[in-house]
C-alpha positions as CSV (number, residue, x, y, z in Angstrom):
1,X,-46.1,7.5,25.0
2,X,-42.7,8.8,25.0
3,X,-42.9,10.1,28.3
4,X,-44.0,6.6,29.7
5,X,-41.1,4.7,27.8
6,X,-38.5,7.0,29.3
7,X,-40.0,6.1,32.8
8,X,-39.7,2.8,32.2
9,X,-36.7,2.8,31.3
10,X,-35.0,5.1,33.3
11,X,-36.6,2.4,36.4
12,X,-34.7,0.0,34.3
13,X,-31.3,0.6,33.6
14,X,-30.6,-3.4,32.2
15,X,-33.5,-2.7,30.0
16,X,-32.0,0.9,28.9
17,X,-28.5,-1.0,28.0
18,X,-29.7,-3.7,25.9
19,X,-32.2,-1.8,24.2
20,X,-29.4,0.4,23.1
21,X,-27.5,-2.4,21.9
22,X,-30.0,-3.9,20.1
23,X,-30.6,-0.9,18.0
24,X,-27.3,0.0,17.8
25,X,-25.2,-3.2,16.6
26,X,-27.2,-4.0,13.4
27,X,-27.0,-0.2,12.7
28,X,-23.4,-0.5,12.5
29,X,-23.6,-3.0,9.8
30,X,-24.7,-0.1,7.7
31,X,-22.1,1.1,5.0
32,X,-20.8,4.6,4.0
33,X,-19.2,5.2,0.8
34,X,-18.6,1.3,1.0
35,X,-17.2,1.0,5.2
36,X,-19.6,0.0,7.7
37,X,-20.1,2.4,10.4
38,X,-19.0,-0.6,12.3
39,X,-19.6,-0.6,17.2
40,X,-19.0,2.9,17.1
41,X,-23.1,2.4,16.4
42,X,-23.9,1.7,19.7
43,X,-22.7,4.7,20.9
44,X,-24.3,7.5,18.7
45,X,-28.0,5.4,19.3
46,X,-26.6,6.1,23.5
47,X,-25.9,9.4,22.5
48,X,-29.8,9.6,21.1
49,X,-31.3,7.8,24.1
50,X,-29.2,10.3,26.3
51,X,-30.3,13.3,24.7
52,X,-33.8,12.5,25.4
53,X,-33.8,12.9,28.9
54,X,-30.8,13.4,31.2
55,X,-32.6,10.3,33.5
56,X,-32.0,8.3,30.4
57,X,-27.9,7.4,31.9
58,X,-26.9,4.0,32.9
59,X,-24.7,3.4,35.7
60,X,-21.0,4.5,36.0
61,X,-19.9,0.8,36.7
62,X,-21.6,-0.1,33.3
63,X,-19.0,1.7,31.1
64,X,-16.1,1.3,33.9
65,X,-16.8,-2.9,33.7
66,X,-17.1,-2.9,29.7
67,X,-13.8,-0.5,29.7
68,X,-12.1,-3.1,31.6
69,X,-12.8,-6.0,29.9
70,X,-12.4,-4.1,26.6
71,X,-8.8,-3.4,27.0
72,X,-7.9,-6.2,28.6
73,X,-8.8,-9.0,25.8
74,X,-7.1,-6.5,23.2
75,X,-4.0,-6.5,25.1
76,X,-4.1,-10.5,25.1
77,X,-4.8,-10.8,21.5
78,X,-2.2,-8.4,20.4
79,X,0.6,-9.2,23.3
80,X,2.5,-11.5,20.5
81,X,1.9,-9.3,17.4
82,X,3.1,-6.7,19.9
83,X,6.1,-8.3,20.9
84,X,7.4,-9.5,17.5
85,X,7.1,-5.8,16.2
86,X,9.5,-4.9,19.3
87,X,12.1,-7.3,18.4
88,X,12.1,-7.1,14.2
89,X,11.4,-3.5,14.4
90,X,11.0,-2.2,17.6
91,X,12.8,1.4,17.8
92,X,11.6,2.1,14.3
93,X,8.1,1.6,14.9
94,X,7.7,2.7,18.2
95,X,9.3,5.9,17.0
96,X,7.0,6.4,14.5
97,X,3.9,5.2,16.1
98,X,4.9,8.1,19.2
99,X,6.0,10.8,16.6
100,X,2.7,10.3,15.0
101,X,0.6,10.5,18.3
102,X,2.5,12.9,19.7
103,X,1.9,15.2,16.6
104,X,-2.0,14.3,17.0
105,X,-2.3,15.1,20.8
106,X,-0.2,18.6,19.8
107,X,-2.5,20.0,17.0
108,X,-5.6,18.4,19.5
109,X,-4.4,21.0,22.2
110,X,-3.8,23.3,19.8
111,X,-7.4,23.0,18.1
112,X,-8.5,23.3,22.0
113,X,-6.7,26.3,23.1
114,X,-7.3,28.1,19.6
115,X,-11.5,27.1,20.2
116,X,-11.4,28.2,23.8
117,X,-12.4,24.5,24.7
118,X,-11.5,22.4,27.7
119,X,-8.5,19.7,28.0
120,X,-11.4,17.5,28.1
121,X,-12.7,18.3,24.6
122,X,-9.1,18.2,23.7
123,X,-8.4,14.7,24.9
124,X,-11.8,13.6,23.1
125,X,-10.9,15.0,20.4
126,X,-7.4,13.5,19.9
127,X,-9.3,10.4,20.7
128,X,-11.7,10.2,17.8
129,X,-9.4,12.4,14.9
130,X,-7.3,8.9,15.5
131,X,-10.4,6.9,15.8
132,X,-8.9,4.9,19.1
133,X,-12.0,4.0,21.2
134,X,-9.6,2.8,24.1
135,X,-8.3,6.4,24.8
136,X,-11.9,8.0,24.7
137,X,-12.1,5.6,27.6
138,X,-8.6,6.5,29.4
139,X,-9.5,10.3,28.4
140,X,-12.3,9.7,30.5
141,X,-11.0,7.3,33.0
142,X,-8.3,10.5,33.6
143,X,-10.8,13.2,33.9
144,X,-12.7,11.4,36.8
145,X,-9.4,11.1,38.3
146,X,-8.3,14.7,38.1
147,X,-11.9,16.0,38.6
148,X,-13.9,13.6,40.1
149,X,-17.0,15.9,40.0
150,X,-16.8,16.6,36.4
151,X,-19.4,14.6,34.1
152,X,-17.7,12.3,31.5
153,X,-19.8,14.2,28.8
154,X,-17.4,16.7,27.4
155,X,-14.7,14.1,25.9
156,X,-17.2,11.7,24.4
157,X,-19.1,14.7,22.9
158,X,-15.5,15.6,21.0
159,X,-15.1,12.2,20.3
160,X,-18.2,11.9,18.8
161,X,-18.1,15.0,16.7
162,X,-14.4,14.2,15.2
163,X,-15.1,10.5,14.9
164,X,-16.8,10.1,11.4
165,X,-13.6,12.5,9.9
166,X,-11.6,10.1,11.4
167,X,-12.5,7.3,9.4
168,X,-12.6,9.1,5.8
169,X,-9.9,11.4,6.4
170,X,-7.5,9.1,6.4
171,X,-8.5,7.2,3.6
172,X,-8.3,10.9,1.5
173,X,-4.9,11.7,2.7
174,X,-3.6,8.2,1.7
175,X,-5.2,8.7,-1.8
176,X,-3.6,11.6,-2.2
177,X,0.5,10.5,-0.4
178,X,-0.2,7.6,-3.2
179,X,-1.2,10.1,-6.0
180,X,1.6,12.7,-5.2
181,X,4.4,9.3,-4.8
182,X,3.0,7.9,-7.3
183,X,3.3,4.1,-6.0
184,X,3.8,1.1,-8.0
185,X,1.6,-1.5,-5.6
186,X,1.8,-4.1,-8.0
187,X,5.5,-4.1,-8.4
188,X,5.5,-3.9,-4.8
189,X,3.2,-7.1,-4.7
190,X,5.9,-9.1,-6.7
191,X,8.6,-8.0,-4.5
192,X,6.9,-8.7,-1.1
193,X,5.4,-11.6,-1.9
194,X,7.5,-13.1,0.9
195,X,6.3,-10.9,3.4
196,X,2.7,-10.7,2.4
197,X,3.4,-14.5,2.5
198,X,2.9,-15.1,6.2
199,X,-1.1,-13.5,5.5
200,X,-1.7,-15.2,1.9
201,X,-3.9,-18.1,1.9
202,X,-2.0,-21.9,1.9
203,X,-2.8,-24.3,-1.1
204,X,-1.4,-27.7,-1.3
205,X,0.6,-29.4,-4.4
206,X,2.4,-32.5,-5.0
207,X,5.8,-32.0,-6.5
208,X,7.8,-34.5,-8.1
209,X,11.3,-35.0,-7.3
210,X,14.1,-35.2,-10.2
211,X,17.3,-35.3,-8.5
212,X,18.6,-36.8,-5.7
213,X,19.2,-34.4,-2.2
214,X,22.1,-36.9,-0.8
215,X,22.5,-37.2,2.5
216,X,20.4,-33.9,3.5
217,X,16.9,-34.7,5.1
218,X,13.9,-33.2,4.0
219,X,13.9,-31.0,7.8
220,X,17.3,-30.2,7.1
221,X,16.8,-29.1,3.3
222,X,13.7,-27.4,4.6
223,X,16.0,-25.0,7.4
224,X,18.8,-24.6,5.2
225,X,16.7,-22.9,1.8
226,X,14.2,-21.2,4.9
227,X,11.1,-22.8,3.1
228,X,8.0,-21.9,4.9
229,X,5.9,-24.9,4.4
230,X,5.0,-28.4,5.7
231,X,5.3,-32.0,3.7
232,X,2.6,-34.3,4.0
233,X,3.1,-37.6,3.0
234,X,6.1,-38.9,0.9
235,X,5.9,-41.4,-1.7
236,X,8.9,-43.4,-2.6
237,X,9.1,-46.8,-4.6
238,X,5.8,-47.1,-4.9
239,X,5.3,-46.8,-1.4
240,X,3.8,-44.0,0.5
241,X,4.6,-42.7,4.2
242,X,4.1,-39.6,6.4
243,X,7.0,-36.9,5.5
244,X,9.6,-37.9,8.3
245,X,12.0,-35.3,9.0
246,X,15.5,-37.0,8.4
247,X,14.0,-38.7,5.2
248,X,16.1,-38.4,2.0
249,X,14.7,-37.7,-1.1
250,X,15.8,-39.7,-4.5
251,X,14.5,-39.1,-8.1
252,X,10.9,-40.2,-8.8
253,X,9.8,-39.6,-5.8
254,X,6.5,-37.8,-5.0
255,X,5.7,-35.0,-2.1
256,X,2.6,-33.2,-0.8
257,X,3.7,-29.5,0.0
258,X,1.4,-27.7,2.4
259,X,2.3,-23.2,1.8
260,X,1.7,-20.5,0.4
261,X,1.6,-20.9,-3.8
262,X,4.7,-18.5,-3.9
263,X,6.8,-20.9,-1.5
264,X,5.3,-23.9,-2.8
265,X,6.9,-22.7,-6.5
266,X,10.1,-22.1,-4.7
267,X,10.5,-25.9,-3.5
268,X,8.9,-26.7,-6.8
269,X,11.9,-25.4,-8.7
270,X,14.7,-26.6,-6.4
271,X,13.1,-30.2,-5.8
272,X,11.8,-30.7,-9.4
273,X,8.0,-29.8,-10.4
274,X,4.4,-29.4,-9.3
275,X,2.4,-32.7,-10.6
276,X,-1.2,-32.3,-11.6
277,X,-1.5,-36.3,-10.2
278,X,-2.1,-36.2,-6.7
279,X,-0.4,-39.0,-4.4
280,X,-3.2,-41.3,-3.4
281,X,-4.3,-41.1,0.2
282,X,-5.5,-44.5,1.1
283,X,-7.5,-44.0,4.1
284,X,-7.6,-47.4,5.9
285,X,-3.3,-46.7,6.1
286,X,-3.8,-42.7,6.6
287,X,-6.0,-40.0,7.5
288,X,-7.1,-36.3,7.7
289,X,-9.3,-34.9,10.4
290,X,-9.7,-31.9,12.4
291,X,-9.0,-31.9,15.9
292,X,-9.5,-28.9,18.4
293,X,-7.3,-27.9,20.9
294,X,-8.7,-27.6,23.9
295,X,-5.8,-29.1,25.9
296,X,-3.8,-26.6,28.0
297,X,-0.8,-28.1,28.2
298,X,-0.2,-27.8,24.5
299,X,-0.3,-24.1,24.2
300,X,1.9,-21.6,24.5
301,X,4.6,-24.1,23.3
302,X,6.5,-23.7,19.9
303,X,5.6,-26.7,17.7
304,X,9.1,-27.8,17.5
305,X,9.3,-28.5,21.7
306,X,5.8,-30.6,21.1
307,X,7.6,-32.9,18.5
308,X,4.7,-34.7,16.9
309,X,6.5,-36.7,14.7
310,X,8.5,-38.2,16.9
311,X,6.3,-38.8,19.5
312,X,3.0,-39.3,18.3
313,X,4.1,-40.5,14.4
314,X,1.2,-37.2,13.4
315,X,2.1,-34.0,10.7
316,X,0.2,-31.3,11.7
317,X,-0.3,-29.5,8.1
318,X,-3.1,-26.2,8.9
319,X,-3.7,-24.4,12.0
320,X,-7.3,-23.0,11.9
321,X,-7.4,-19.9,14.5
322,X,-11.1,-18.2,13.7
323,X,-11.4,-17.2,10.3
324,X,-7.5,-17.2,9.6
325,X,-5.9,-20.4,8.8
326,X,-1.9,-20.5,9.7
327,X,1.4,-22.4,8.6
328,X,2.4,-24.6,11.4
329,X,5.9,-24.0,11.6
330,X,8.2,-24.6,14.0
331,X,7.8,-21.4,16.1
332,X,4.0,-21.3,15.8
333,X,2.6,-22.0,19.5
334,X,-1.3,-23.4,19.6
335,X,-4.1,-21.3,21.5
336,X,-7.0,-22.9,23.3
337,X,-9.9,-22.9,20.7
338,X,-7.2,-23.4,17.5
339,X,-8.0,-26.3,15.3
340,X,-5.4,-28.3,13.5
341,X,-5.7,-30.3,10.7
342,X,-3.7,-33.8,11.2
343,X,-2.3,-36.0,9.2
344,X,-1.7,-39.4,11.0
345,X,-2.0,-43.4,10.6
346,X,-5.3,-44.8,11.3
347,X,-4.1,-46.3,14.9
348,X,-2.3,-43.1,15.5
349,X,-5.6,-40.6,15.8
350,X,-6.9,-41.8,19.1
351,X,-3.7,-40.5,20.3
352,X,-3.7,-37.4,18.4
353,X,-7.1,-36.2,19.8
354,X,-6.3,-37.2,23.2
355,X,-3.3,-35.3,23.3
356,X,-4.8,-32.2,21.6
357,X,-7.9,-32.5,23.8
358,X,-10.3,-32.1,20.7
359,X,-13.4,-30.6,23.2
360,X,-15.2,-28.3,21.9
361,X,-17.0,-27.6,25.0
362,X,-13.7,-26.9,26.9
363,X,-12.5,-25.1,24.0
364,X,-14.8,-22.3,24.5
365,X,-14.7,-22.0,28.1
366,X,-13.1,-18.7,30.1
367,X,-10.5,-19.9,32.8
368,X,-12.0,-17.6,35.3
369,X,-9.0,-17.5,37.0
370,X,-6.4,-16.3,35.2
371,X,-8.6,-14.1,33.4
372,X,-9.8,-12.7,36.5
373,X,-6.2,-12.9,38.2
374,X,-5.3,-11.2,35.1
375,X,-7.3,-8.4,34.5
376,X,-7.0,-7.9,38.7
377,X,-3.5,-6.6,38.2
378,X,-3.9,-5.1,35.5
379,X,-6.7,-2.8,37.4
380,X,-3.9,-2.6,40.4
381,X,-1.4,-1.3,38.0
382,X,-4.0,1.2,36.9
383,X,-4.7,2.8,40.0
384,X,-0.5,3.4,41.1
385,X,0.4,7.3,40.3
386,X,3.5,7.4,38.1
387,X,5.5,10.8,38.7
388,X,6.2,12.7,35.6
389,X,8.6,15.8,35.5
390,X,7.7,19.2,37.4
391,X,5.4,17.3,39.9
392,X,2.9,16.2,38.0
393,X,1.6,12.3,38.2
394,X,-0.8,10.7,36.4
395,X,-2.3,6.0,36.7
396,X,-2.5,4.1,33.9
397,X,-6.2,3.6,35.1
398,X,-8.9,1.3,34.3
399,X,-8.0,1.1,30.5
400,X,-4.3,1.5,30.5
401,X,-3.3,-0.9,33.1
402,X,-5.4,-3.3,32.2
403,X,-3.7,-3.2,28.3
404,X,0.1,-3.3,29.6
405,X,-0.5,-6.2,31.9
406,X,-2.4,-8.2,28.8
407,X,0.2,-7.1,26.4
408,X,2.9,-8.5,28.7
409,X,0.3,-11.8,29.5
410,X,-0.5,-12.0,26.2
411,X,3.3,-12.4,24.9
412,X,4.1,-14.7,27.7
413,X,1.0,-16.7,26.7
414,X,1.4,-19.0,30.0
415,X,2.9,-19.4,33.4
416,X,3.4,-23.0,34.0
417,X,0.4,-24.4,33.9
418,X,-1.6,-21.2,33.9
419,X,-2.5,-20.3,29.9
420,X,-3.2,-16.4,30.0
421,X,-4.9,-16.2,26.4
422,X,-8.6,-17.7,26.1
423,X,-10.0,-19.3,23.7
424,X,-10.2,-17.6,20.3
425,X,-14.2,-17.5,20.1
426,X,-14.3,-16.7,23.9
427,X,-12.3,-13.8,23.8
428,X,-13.9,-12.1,20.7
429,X,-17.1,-12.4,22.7
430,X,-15.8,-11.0,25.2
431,X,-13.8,-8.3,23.7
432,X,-17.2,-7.6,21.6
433,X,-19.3,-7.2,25.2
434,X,-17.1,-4.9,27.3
435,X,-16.9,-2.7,23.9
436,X,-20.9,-3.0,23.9
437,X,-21.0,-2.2,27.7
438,X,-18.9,0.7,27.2
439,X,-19.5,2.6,24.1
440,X,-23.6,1.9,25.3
441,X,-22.7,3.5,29.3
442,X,-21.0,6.6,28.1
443,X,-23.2,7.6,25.0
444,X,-26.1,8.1,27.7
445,X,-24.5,9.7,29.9
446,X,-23.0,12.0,27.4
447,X,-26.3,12.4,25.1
448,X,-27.4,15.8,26.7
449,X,-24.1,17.4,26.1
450,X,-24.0,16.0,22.2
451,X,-26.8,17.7,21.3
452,X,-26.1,20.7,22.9
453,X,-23.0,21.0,20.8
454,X,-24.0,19.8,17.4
455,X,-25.8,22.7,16.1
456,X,-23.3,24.9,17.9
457,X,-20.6,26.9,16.4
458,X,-18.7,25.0,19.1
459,X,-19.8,21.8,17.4
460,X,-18.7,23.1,13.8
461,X,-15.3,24.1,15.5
462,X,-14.7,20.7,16.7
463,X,-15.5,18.7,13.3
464,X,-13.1,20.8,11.5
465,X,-10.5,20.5,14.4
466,X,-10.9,16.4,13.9
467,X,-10.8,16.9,10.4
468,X,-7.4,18.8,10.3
469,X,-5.8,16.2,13.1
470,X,-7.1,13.3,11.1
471,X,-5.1,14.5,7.7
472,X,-2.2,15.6,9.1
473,X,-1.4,12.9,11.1
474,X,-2.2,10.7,8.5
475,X,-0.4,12.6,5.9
476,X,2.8,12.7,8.5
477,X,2.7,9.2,9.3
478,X,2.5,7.8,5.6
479,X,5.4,10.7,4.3
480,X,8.0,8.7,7.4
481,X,7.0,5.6,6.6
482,X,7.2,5.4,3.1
483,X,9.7,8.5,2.3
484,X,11.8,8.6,5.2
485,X,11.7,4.9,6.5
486,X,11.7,4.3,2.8
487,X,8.9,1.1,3.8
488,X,6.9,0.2,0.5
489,X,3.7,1.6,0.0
490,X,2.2,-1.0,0.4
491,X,3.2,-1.8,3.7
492,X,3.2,1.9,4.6
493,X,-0.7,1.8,4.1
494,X,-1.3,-0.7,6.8
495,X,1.3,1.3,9.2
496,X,-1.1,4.4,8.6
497,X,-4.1,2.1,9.1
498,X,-2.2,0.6,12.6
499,X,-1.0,4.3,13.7
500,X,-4.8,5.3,13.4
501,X,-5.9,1.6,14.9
502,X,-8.6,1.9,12.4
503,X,-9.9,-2.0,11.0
504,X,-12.1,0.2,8.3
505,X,-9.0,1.9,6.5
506,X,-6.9,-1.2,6.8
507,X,-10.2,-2.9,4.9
508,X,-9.6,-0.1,2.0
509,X,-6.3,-0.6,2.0
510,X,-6.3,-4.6,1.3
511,X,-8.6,-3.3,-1.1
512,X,-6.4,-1.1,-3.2
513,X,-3.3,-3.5,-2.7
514,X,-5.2,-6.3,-3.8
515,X,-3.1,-8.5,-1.4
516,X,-2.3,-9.3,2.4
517,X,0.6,-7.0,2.8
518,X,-0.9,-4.0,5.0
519,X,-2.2,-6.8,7.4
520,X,1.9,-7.1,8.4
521,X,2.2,-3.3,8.9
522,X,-1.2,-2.9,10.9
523,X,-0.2,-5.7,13.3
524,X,3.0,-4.7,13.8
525,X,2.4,-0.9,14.9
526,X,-1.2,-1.2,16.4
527,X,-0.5,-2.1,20.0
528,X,2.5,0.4,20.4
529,X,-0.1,3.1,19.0
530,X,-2.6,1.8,21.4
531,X,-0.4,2.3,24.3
532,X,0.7,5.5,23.0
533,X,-2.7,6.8,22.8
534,X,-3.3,5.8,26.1
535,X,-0.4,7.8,27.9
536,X,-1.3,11.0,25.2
537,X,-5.1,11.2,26.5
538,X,-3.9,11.1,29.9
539,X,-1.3,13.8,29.5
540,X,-3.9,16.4,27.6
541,X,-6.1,15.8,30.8
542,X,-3.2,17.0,33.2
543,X,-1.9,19.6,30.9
544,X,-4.7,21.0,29.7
């Protein structure tokens, strides 16, 4: 029976992929010691169907295309996140986040050269101690490049063997930094409670006024005590309107204050108080509704050059992006795929939609040509040689140039009237795919050399290699961060999390904080780790 099957299969390579898939993906919903085992599924179950029989490989372009698109959709989603970190903290974090690679990829060679193993089990080693599936695939990218006869098999198999370590290594080292600094994360809470604000979920009050403003609008009240929320509608004499942004506030009147509950008690106390009476929203003068965006002319534009008010009458008061739902501030820009809650007149919502587009249809299409346009230089960019010191060279290749040129796309968000980023829902799915495509392409072609190293001593070596790059650099990275950088704990654990680009320690660490807090230090160190991981696999290839 098996014998047959692995025919059939290896006849039908589009068979072999998503078979491997199928069996893989709800495997990784599977949890250990509470994380689930998450993609990284699909690639042990293509390590199996590898080891099987060496027939059992799918095509080089299979892993090459997934890599690709892989890369490229994580640049896009994190060009922003990436580009704030750079201005708010850029030498600080990028300092840390290459002082923290750089000490992974040294104890990687070191491990290497000490086991008698290959730059190519060094590079896959480095690549899953620090759990970064993008650098398995420039490790491997690099090797084809500097070898292009040698099989893909030895980096993957390191990665493979260091990968579980990876995950529950770190979360031991940052159980112990918080045991031996003995960390306070609920004082932190109270004290970051504006930071962790931009992440904390928004609630809505009405607050009462009990003093006059004078002459100061509620926009210009608003910029001058840096609140970070929205009003709603304003009720004054009796009479209620939409917030306008040069209106003046007297006693008596009422507000609805769209924020966070800890900046929603701030304009409480300055204004007045929070009323348990809501102002009544009569709907044949007012309305809510939700309204996608699916209009490219509205993105990648700050709110405050749209001007709603003023020219549509509307107050946008939520911005839904996926599962997150934002603050629509002034500097927020929309993405194709957001939806926004508006709060408008009656005649005024025709308008609204038609100016927001409010297609669902559209709002989950790909624009094939600026993603292709896109990802096309980003594969151009891969293939240049960039000389290094004492003649050496080394190209970005398929998975680094694809990330700079998102990263760059990504913060730009749009060229005239070319919009970079897709849709939210069309770029998970696609991120999601070429991750699929990937980890399922090079776990069979790897599968023969896995299992030739698991029971090996060579196989034991490499566990406890990933085991000893995983804690140090985690303990490393959390003793800068919090002791040297003096950054809060509770912060610091998300850094760690973002230095490792790891979504399951970041989970543990929300957990332990019991707040959104390490969200703001993963998203603000992840993409320069990324990047740094990148270059660090391709150097161990050439040096080792």
């Amino acid at each position: 029976m098996i014998p047959q099957l692995v025919h059939v299969l290896a006849r039908n390579p589009l068979l072999l992929l998503f078979l491997v898939a199928a069996v893989g993906y709800p495997l990784g919903q599977l949890r250990v010691r509470g994380s689930p085992i998450g993609v990284a599924a699909v690639l042990f179950v293509g390590l199996v169907a590898g080891g099987l029989d060496p027939s059992l490989a799918l095509p080089e372009i299979v892993y090459m295309l997934g890599l690709a698109i892989f890369v490229y959709t994580i640049g896009l989603s994190s060009g922003r996140a990436f580009a704030r970190s750079l201005r708010r903290d850029g030498l600080r974090l990028a300092a840390l986040a290459a002082g923290s690679v750089t000490l992974a990829a040294a104890l990687s060679l070191a491990a290497a050269r000490v086991l008698g193993l290959s730059r190519a089990h060094a590079a896959g080693l480095f690549a899953g101690a620090t759990t970064n599936t993008p650098a398995l695939a420039a490790a491997v990218e690099a090797l084809k490049q500097a070898a292009p006869a040698a099989a893909p098999a030895d980096p993957v198999v390191a990665y493979s063997l260091a990968y579980p370590m990876g995950v529950v290594g770190v979360v031991l080292a940052l159980r112990v930094a918080r045991r031996l600094w003995r960390a306070d994360l609920a004082a932190e809470a109270a004290q970051l409670a504006e930071l962790g604000g931009s992440n904390a979920p928004l609630a809505s009050a009405t607050v009462v006024v009990k003093a006059d403003t004078g002459d100061l609008g509620i926009e210009e009240l608003a910029r001058g005590l840096r609140w970070r929320v929205i009003f709603g509608r304003h009720r004054h004499d009796g009479r209620t309107e939409l917030a306008a942004p040069d209106a003046r506030l007297s006693a008596g009147d009422a507000l609805t204050v769209v924020g966070t509950e800890a900046e929603i008690a701030r304009v409480a106390a300055r204004l007045g108080e929070i009323s348990p009476d809501r102002i009544d929203l009569d709907r044949r003068q007012f309305d809510l509704r939700r309204i996608f965006v699916s209009s490219p002319e509205v993105c990648g534009r700050p709110l405050r050059d749209l001007d709603l008010f003023r020219k549509l009458g509307v107050v946008v008061t939520r911005v839904r992006r996926g599962d997150e739902e934002l603050l629509p501030d002034d500097d927020l820009e929309l993405e194709l795929g957001d939806r926004v809650r508006v709060l408008a007149p009656v005649r005024q919502l025709r308008a609204a939609e038609a100016f927001f587009g409010d297609s669902y249809r559209a709002a989950s299409e790909v624009d094939i040509l600026t993603f292709a346009l896109g990802l096309a230089l980003g594969l151009l960019l891969g293939i240049l040689p960039i000389p290094l010191p004492g003649g050496l060279s080394l190209s970005l290749g398929f998975a680094g140039g694809p990330l700079i040129v998102a990263l760059v796309l990504g913060a730009v968000q749009r060229t005239g009237p070319m919009v970079w980023i897709p849709p939210f829902s069309a770029g998970v799915a696609l991120r999601q795919i070429g991750l699929i495509l990937f980890l399922a392409g090079i776990g069979t072609r790897a599968g023969t050399g896995f299992f030739a190293a698991v029971g090996s001593a060579r196989g034991l070596g490499l566990f406890a290699a990933g085991a000893v790059v995983t804690v140090g650099t985690a303990l490393f990275s959390a003793w800068v961060a919090h002791r040297v950088m003096k950054v809060p704990m509770s912060l610091s654990l998300g850094i760690v999390a973002g230095v490792h680009t790891q979504p399951a320690v970041l989970g543990w660490a929300l957990e332990e904080t019991r707040n959104e807090i390490p969200n703001v230090g993963y998203a603000s160190i992840y993409p320069a780790a990324t990047l740094a991981k990148l270059l660090a696999v391709q150097i161990l290839i050439a040096l080792g």
